[in-house]
N, C-alpha and C positions, 0 to 999 in steps of 0.2 A: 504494500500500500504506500503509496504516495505521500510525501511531508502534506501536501496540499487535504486531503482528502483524512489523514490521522488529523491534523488541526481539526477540520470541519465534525469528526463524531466524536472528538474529544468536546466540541464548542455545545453541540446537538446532547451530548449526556449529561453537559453544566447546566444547562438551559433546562433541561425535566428533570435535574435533582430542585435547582431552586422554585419550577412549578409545580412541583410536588411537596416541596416541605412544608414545613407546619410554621408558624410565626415564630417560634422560641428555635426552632431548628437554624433558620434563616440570617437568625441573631446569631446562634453561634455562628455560623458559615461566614457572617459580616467580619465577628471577632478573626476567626481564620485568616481571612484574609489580610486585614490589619497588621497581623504577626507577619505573615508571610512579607508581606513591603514591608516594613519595620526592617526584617533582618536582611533584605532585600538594599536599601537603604544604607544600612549601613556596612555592608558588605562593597557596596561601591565606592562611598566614600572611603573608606581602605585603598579603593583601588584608584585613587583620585580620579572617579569619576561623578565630580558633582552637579551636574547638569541631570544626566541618569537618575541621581539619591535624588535629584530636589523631583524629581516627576513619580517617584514613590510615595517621596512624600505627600503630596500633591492626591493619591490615590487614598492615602491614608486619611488625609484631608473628607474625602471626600465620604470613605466610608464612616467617620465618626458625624458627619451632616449627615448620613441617612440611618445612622443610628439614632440621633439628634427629631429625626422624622418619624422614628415609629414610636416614638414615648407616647404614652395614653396619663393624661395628667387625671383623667377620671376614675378611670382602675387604678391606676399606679400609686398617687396621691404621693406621700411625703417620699416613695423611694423613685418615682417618676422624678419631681424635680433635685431630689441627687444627683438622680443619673446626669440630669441636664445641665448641673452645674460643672459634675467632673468631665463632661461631653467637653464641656466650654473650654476647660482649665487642658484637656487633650488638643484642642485646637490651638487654642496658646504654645504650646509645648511643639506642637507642629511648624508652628511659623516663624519660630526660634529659632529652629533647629539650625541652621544654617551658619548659625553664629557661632562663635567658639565653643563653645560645651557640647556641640551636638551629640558627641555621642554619649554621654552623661545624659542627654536629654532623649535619644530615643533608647539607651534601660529603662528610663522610668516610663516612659511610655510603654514600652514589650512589657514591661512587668502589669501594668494597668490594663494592658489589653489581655495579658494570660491569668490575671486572677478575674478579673470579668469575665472572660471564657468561663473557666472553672465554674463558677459560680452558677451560670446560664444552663452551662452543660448539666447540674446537679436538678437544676428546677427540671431541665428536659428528661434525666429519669425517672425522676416521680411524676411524670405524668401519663394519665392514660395511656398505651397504645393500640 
């Protein structure tokens, strides 16, 4: 099989895992991904490639705004706006980064995004299936 044609039913089996998951599944899968640029990120910048890290970044970015999207401030209530506050303070931490400390700043971030993982994954086995 073709590189062309493996992309395409690797894209096709991403595409019906996340239309099949459940809302707490999708969070973790958000969280996954986070990690994955996170260390993605900073694996580049190693490689002084910061043009590359800042477009992970940027991905990172975008997954804690759509994490930022699916808080329910009427279920959620006081741990809804938690989450929105450490959403925030992960945004901040993203737009840092770039600056000296970055890589100080994206541990604290991989650590933020693997103990919310954790946390999400634990709600996702106690729940029906």
């Amino acid at each position: 099989m073709n590189a062309y044609l493996m992309a395409k039913a690797k894209e096709s089996y991403q595409m019906s895992a996340v239309n099949t998951a459940s809302p707490v599944r999708l969070i973790v899968m958000l969280y996954d991904g986070g990690i994955k640029f996170l260390k993605m990120a900073e694996l580049l910048y190693e490689e002084r490639e910061a043009e590359k890290a800042h477009q992970m970044i940027v991905r990172v970015e975008k997954i804690v705004l759509e994490l930022m999207a699916s808080l329910n401030f009427e279920q959620g209530g006081e741990i809804a706006r938690n989450l929105l506050e450490l959403y925030q303070f992960m945004l901040k931490e993203c737009a840092e980064i770039n600056e000296e400390n970055y890589r100080e700043k994206i541990h604290g971030l991989l650590k933020l995004f693997s103990g919310l993982q954790e946390a999400w994954m634990e709600v996702e086995k106690k729940l029906p299936h």
